[in-house]
N, C-alpha and C positions, 0 to 999 in steps of 0.2 A: 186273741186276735188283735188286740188293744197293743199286746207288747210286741208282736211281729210286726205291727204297721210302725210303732214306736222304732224296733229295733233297725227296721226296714227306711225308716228317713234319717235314725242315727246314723247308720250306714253308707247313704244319701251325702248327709251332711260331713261326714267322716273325709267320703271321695271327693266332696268340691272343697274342701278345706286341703287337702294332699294335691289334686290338681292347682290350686291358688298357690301352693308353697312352690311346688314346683314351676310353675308358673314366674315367682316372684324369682323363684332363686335363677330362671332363665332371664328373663328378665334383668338382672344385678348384672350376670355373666357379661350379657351383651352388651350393658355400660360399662363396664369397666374396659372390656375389649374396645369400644367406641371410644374412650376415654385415653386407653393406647395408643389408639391410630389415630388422633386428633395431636395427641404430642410426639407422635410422629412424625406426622406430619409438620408439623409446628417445628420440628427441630431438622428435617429436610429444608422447608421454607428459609430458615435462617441460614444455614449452611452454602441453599443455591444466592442467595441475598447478597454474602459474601463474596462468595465466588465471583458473583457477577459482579461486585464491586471491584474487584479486582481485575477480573479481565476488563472490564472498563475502563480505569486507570492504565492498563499494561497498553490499551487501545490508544487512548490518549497518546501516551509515550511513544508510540508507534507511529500515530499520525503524523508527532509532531518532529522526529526524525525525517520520516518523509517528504515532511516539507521542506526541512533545511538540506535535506539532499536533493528536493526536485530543484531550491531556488541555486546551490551550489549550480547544478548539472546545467541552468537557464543561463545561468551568468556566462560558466564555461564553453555553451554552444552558443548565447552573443559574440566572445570574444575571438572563436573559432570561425564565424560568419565573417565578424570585422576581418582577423587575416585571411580567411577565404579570399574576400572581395579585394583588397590589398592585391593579393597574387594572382588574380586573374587580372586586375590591371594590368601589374610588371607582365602578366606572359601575352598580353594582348598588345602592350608596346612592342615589347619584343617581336612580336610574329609582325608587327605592321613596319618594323623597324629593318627586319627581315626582308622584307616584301620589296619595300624602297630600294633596299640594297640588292636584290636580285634583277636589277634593271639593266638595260643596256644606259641609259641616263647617267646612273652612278657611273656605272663601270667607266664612260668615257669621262667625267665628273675626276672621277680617282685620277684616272692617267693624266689630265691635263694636269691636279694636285702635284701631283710626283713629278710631270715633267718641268714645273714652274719650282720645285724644292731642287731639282737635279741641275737646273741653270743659278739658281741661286747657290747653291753648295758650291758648282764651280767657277762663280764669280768670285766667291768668299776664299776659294782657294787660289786664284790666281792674283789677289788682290796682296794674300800673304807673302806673297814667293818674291 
């Protein structure tokens, strides 16, 4: 009875010693897996690092295009205002210029011009003869 109680915690001790191995060698497995995906990790991390340095940089370059083309576009819609404003003068003389002259004032204005040019021309001509 001595040796089946004996044989019977060999037995015992046999299974906790086969579940511990097992046990251990799970145990390994899933470090070594963790240990994987940690320098996977690790070498994702660097890769997006870069990347992002770079699209950074390419941002910057971008920005900095955009601004010499918004202050181009600023300068060119200044200069565009400045003759705007120029031409709406000349066309505002004009129409007022217009205006004056669509009178009966002028008109009679003109003709008295021309009849005082018409007696002088033929003064001038009979002064020559």
């Amino acid at each position: 009875s001595e040796d089946t109680s004996y044989d019977s915690e060999q037995i015992d001790q046999n299974d906790e010693d086969v579940d511990l191995a097992k046990e251990r060698e799970l145990l390994s497995s899933l470090i070594a897996k963790l240990k994987c995906e940690i320098d996977e990790t690790k070498n994702r991390t660097t890769l997006l690092e870069t990347s992002n340095k770079v699209l950074v940089e390419k941002l910057k370059s971008e920005i900095a295009d955009f601004k010499t083309k918004n202050k181009s576009l600023t300068e060119a819609n200044n200069k565009l205002s400045e003759v705007n404003a120029h031409l709406y003068a000349d066309y505002k003389k004009s129409k007022d210029e217009l205006k004056r002259r669509n009178t009966v004032e002028y008109a009679t204005e003109m003709e008295l011009e021309c009849a005082k040019l018409r007696v002088e021309l033929l003064s001038n001509n009979m002064e020559h003869k």
